[in-house]
C-alpha positions in Angstrom: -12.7 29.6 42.4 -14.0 29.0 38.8 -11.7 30.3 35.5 -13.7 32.8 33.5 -11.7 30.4 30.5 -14.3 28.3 29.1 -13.1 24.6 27.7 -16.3 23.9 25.2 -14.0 25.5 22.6 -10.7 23.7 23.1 -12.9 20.5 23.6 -14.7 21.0 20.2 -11.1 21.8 18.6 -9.8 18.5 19.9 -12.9 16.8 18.6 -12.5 18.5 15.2 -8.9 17.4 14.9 -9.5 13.8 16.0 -12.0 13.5 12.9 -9.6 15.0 10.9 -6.9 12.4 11.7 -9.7 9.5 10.9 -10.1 11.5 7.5 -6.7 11.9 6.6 -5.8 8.2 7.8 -5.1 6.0 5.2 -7.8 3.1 3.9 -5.3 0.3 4.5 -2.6 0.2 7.8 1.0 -1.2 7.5 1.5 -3.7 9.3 4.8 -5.5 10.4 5.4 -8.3 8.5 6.7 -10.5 11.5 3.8 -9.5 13.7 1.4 -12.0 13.9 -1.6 -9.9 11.9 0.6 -9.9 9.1 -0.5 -13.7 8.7 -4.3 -12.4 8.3 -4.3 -8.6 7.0 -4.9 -8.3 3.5 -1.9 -6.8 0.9 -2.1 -3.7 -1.2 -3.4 -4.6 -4.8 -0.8 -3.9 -7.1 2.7 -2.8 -6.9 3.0 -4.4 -3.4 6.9 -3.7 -2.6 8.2 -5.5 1.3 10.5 -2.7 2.4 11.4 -4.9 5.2 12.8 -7.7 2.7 13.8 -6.0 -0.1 11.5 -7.6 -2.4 9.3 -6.0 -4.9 5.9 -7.9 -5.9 2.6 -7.3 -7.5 -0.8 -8.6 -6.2 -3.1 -9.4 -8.9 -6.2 -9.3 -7.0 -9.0 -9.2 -9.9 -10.8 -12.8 -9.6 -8.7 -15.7 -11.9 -8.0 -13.5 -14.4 -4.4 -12.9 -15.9 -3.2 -9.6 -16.3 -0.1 -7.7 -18.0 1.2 -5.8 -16.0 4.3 -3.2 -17.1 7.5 -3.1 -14.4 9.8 -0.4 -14.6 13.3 -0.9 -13.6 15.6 1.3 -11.7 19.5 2.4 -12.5 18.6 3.1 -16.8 17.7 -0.9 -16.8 14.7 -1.5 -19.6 11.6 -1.9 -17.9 9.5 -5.2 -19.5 6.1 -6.4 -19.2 4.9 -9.4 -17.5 1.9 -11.7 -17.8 0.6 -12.1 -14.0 -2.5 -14.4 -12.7 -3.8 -14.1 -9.8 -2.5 -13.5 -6.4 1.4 -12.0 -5.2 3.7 -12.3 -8.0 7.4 -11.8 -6.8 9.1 -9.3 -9.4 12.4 -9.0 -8.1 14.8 -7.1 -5.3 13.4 -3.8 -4.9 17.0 -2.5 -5.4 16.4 -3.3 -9.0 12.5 -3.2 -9.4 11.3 0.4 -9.6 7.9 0.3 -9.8 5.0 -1.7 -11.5 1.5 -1.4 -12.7 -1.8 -3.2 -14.5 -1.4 -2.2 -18.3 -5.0 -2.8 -18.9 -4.9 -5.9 -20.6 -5.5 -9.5 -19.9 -3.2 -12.1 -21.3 
C-alpha cells in the first residue's frame, strides 16, 4: 500500500538544512591539540589562546614583519603593548592574559 505522504518535501528540507550547517560552519575547525592533526593544521591568526594549556599566545602571521600588538590583562591588571615578529608569540597564562590584538603598527 503506498502513503498519500509525499517525502520530496522533507528530503528538500533536509537538503536545505545540511547547506545551512556548511554555511554557518566556521572557516577554520578546532582541533585537539594532542591529536595528531594538531601537528599539521594551521593556528588562528591573532589572539591564539590553548584552552587546553592555559596559555594565551598571538600568531603573527603577516610575512617577516614585526608587529605591535596591544594585550589586555584580566583582574584590573594594566594591559601593555608588545612588539611581536613573526610566528606564535607566548603572552602569558590565560588566567591572567585577557585578550590581544594587532595595533596597526609595525615596530
Amino acid at each position: 500500500m503506498r502513503s498519500s505522504v509525499s517525502l520530496r518535501p522533507l528530503a528538500s528540507l533536509a537538503i536545505a538544512l545540511s547547506f545551512a550547517g556548511l554555511a554557518a560552519a566556521p572557516a577554520a575547525a578546532v582541533v585537539d591539540q594532542n591529536s595528531p592533526r594538531a601537528a599539521v593544521s594551521p593556528l588562528a591568526c591573532g589572539w591564539d589562546p590553548d584552552g587546553p594549556s592555559g596559555r594565551a599566545y598571538y600568531n603573527h602571521c603577516g610575512g617577516d614583519s614585526w608587529v605591535w600588538i596591544r594585550v589586555e590583562r584580566h583582574h584590573g591588571l594594566s594591559g601593555y603593548d608588545e612588539c611581536v615578529g613573526p610566528g606564535r608569540t607566548y603572552l602569558g597564562d590565560a588566567g591572567i592574559i585577557k585578550f590581544a590584538w594587532y595595533k596597526g603598527e609595525t615596530c
